[in-house]
N, C-alpha and C positions, 0 to 999 in steps of 0.2 A: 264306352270308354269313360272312366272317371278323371278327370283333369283337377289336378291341384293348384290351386291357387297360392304363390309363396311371396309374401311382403318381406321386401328388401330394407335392408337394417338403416335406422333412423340416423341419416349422418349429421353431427353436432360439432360446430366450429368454436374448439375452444375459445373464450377470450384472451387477450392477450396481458399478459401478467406483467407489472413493475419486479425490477427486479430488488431483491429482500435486503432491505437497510444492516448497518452495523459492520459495513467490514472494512475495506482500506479507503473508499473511496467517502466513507462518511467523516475522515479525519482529514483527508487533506485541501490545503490552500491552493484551489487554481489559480496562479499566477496568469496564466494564459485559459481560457478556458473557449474554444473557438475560433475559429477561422480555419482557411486552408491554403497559406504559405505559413513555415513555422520556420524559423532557427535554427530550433533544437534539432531539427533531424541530421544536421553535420555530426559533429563530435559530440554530442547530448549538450547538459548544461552542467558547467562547473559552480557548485555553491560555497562561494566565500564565505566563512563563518564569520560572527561578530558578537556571540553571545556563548560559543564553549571555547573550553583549552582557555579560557583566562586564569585557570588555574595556577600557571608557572610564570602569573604576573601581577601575585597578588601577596599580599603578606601583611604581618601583626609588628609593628613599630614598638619593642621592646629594650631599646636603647635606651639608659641614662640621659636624663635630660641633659644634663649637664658632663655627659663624658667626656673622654678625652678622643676627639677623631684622631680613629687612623688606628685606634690599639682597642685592644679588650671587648669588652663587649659595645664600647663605641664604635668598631668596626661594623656598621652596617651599611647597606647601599637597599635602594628602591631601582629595582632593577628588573626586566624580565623578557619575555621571548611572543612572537605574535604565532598563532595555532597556525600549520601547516592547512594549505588547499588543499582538499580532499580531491581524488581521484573525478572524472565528469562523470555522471548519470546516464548510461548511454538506454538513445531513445527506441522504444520499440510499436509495431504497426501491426494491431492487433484484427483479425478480418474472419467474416463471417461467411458461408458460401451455402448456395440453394442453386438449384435447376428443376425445369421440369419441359414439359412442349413450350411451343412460340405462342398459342391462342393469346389474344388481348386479357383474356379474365385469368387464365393462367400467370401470366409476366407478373400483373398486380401482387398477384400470390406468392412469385418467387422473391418482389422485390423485399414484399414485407417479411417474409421467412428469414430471408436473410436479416436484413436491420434487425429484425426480433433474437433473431440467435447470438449476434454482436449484442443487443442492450443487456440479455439477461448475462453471459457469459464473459463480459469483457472486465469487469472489478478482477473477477478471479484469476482469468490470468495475467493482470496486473499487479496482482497478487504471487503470483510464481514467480514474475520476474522481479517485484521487488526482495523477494525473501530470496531468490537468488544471491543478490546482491547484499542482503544483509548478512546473510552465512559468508559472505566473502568477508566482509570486513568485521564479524565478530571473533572473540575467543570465548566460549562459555565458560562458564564453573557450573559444578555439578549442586544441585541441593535433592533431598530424600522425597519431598512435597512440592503441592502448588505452594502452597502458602509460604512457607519458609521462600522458595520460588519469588515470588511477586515483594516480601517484605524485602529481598536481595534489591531486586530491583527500584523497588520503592525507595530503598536508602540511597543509591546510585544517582536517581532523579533527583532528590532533595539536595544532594551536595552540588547541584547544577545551578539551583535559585531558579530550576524554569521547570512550568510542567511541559510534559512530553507524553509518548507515545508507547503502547505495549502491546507487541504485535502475537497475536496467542492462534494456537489451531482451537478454533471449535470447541473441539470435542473438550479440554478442560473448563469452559465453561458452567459444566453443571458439578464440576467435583467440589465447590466450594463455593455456595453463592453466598455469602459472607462478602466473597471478593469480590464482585457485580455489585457496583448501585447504580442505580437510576434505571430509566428506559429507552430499549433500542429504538434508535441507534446509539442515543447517546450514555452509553455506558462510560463508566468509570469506576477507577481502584480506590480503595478507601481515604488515599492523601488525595486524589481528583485527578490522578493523569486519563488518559482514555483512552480506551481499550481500541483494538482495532482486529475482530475478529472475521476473518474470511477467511470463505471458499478455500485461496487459493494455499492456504498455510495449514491444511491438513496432513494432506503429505509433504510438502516442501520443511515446515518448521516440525510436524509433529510431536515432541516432547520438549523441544524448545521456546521458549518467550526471550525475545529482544524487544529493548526500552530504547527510543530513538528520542532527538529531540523534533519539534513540530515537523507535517510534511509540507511539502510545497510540491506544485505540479505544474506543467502543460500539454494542453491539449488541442486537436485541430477536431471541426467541426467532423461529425458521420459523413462518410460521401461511401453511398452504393452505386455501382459500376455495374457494367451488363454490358451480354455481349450472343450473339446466336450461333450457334454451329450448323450448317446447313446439310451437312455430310451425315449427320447424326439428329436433326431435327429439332435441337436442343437449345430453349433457350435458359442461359445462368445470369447470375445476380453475385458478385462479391459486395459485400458492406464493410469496411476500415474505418480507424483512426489512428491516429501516430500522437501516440503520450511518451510525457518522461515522468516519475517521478522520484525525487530526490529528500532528501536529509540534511542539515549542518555537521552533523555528529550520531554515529551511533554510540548511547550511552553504554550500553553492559546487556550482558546475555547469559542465561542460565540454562542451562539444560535439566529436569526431571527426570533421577534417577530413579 
């Protein structure tokens, strides 16, 4: 009787990968960045603005020095209106999940699967949910190109006197790199606002770019949980955080016909 000898396939534990710079979370301000009691998790956060909507409070003093008040073009007044509170940021608790048997070497392995699938995954869909929220409060206008695209928006920012934020899917990034300068992460559009290309705005924004002004954020530290099912043999691992992130104003939004 001849007996085969059969060597069993070489198993190789990936390492574990940072997740890839460049998309929402390389733009934003953590205001909170850590712990685990937060605030925000009531009604989110409401951001009072103090640097847009000064528009309908600003003007060119074109009166005669010497007019007559009250008549003609002496009739002017310095006058104007404080920008409306935007709606609150409402906060969301993004989580990761793993299971496998109860062994001690095992658990190590579910807790980290978990964590790891929260680090790589969580921009993005902080990314769905912020572009949720931006398609809620934009109206777009249509242009034929990126480019015409981006110069729209680019004009939009300039007349704010601040640089901001341009929230793009991906996939336009290679149709024009003219518009990319510098290097990931730190990308930017030719006047210098910064790009904020993710994951989570392929499908969500797809032919749309919205220009925001800066973001701000909070965040509570990673906490993974665990727990065994004895019915089932089974021990699981969830790994969360609970962010918000928010805006002053969304500038203008164009959609790519």
């Amino acid at each position: 009787m001849i007996v085969e000898l059969v060597l069993g396939a070489l198993e190789f534990e990936a390492p574990l990968l940072n997740p890839s710079p460049g998309g929402l979370y390389s733009v934003v301000t953590w205001v909170q960045d850590g712990g685990d009691v937060a605030r925000f998790l009531g009604e989110g956060v409401r951001i009072r603005p103090h640097n847009y909507g000064g528009e309908d409070s600003v003007g060119v003093w074109d009166s005669p020095w010497c007019g007559e008040p009250g008549s003609g073009s002496g009739n002017q007044r310095k006058f104007g209106f404080r920008p409306d509170i935007p709606e609150p940021f409402t906060p969301v608790t993004i989580w990761a999940y793993d299971e496998c048997d109860p062994t001690p070497a095992s658990q190590a392995e579910v807790r980290t699967r978990a964590a790891q699938n929260l680090r790589l995954m969580e921009s993005t869909l902080a990314e769905i949910a912020l572009a949720e929220r931006m398609l809620a409060d934009a109206t777009p206008v249509t242009k034929p190109d990126l480019r015409s695209a981006l110069g729209y928006l680019e004009g939009r920012l300039a007349i704010t006197g601040t640089v901001g934020v341009v929230h793009a899917n991906p996939e336009l990034a290679t149709e024009d790199f003219g518009l990319v300068v510098g290097n990931r992460p730190n990308f930017v559009t030719p006047l210098g606002n910064r790009w904020a290309y993710g994951g989570g705005y392929v499908d969500t924004l797809d032919q749309t770019l919205i220009a925001t002004s800066p973001l701000y954020g909070w965040r509570t530290d990673v906490i993974v949980r665990d727990t065994f099912d004895q019915n089932t043999d089974t021990y699981a691992a969830v790994a969360e955080r609970s962010l918000v992130i928010g805006y002053e104003q969304l500038i203008a939004a164009v959609t790519i016909t």
